[in-house]
C-alpha positions as CSV (number, residue, x, y, z in Angstrom):
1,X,118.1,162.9,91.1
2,X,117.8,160.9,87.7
3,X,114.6,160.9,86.0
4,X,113.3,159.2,83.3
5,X,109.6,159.1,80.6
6,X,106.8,160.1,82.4
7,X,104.5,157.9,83.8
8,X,102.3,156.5,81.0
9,X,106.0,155.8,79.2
10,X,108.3,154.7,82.0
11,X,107.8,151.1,82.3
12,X,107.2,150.7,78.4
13,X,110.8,152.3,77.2
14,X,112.6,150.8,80.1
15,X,111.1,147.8,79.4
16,X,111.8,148.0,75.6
17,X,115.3,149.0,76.2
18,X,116.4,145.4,77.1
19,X,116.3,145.1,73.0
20,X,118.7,147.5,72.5
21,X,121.3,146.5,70.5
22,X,124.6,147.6,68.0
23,X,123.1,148.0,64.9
24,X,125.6,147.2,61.9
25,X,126.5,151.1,60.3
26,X,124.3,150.2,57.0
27,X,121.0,149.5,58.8
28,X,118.4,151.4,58.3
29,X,115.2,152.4,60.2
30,X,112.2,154.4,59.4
31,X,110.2,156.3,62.1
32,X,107.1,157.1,61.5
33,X,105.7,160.5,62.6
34,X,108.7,161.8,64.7
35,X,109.1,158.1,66.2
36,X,113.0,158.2,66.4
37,X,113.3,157.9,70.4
38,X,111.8,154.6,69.5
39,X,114.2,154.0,67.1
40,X,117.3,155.0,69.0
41,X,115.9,152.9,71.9
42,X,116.5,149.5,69.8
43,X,120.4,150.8,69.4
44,X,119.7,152.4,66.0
45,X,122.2,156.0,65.4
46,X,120.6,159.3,64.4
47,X,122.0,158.9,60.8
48,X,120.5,155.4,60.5
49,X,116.7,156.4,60.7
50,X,114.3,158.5,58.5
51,X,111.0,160.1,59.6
52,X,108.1,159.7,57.7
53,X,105.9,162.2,59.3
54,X,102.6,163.3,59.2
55,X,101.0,164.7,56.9
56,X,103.4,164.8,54.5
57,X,103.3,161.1,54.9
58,X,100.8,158.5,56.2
59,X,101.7,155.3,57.4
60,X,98.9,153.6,54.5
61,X,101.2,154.9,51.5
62,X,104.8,154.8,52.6
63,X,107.0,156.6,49.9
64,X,109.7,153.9,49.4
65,X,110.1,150.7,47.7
66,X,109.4,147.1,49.3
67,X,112.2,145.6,51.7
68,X,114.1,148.9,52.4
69,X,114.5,149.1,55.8
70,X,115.8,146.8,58.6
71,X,113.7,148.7,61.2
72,X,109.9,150.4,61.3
73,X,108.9,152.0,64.2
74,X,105.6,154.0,64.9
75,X,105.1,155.4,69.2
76,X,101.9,156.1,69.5
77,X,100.6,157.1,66.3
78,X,98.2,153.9,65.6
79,X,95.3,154.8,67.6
80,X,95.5,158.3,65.4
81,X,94.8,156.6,61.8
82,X,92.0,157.5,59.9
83,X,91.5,154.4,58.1
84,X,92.0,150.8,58.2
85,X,94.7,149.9,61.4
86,X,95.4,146.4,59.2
87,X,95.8,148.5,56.1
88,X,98.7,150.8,58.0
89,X,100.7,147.4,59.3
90,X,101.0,145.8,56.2
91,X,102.3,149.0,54.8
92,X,105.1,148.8,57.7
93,X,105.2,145.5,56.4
94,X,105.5,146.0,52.8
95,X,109.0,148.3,53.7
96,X,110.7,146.5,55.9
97,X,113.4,143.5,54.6
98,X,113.0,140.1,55.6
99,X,114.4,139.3,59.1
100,X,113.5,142.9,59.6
101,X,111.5,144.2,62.9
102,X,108.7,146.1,63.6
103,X,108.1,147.7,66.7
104,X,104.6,149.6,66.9
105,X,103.4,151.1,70.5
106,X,100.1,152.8,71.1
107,X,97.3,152.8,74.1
108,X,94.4,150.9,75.3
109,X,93.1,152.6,78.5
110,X,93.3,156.5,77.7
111,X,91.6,159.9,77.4
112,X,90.6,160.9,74.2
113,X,93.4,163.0,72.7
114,X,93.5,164.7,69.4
115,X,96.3,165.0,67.1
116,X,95.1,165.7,65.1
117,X,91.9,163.0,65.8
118,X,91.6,160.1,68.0
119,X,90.4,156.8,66.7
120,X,91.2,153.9,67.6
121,X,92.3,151.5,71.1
122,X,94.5,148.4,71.1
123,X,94.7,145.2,73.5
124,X,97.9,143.6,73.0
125,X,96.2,140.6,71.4
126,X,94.6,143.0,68.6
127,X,98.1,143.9,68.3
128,X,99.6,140.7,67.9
129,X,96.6,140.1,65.0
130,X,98.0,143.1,63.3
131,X,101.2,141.8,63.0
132,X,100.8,138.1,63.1
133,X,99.8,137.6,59.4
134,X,103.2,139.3,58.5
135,X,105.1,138.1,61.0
136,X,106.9,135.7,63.6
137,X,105.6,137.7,67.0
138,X,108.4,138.4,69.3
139,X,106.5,140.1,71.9
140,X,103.0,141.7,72.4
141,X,102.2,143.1,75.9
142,X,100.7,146.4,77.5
143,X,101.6,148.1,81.2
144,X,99.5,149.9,82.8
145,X,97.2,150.1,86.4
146,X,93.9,152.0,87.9
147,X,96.4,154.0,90.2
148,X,97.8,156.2,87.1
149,X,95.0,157.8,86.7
150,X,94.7,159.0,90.4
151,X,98.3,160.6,89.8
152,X,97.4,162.1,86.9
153,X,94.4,163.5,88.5
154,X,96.2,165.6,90.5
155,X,98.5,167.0,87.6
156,X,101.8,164.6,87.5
157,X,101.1,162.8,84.2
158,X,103.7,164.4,82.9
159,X,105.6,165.2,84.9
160,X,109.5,162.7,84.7
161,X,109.4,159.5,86.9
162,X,112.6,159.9,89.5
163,X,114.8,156.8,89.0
164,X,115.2,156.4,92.7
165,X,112.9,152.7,93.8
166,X,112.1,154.0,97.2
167,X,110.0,157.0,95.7
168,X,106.2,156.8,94.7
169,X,106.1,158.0,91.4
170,X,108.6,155.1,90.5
171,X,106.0,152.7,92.0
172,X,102.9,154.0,90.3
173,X,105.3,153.8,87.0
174,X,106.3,150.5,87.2
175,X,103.3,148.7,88.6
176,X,102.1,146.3,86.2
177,X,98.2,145.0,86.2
178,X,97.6,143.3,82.9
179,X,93.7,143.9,83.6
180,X,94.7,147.5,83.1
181,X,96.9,147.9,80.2
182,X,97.5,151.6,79.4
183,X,100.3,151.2,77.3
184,X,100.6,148.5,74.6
185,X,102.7,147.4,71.7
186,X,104.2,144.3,69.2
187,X,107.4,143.8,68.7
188,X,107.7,141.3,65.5
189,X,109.9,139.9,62.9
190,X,109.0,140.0,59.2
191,X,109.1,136.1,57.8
192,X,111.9,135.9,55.7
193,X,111.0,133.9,52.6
């Protein structure tokens, strides 16, 4: 039986995975703290993106020059940032070309969980004010429900989601209550002027 994510990442990469696309060889995208599963889920090769990883890096003092990549990705680092959230996305910004996209994903409904420290929780809508000064907002949503957390109370969390429709897991994986969103992210295109 196929699998897939576990549950509190199933519906978000599938999901995100409809944007995959062939990247031209030349494109470039940066991953940000071992983010490159993101990357390679918008279509980009392993020899197209560069991780900027923590904490030899942090996503407030990127160490390249403006407009350099075509791609910035982070996967759940935002809610780890010791600082200033709008600081860190215009940083993302401040990299990536015009026409370039940014795709950050973090949580909203979650456990505390340290790595190293946990600060901060995003509603799509905070999302899409993070980005929206930058940028033209392509897509800022969140999955999640209240039935997640029973699975996880008994140990499955994660554990891989089968791909099979007919089983339970894939239900409590792919049921969508915006009330409850566990996952979130923005998807956005920098302006090009």
């Amino acid at each position: 039986m196929n699998k897939g994510p576990h549950v509190t990442r199933y519906y978000m990469y599938k999901h995100l995975s409809k944007l995959t696309e062939p990247r031209p060889a030349e494109a470039r995208a940066l991953s940000i703290s071992h983010s490159e599963g993101l990357a390679r889920l918008l279509g980009f090769g392993d020899e197209q993106i560069t991780d900027a990883a923590y904490p030899e890096h942090t996503m407030f003092d990127l160490p390249f020059q403006a407009a350099q990549f075509d791609a910035v990705v982070s996967d759940q680092v935002l809610e780890h940032l010791e600082g200033d959230p709008q600081d860190a996305i215009d940083e993302t910004f401040r990299i990536l070309k015009p026409g370039g996209i940014a795709l950050h994903t973090t949580c909203f409904i979650n456990p505390m969980h340290a790595c190293p420290n946990d600060y901060w929780r995003f509603t799509p809508q905070a999302l899409r004010l993070l980005a929206s000064k930058h940028a033209e907002i392509i897509e800022a949503d969140g999955w999640g429900n209240p039935y997640v957390w029973v699975y996880s109370a008994i140990g499955l969390r994660f554990v891989p989601i089968p791909e099979n429709r007919w089983h339970p897991a894939h239900w409590v994986a792919t049921k969508n209550d915006p009330e409850w969103p566990i996952a979130t992210w923005v998807l956005a295109r920098k302006a090009s002027r």
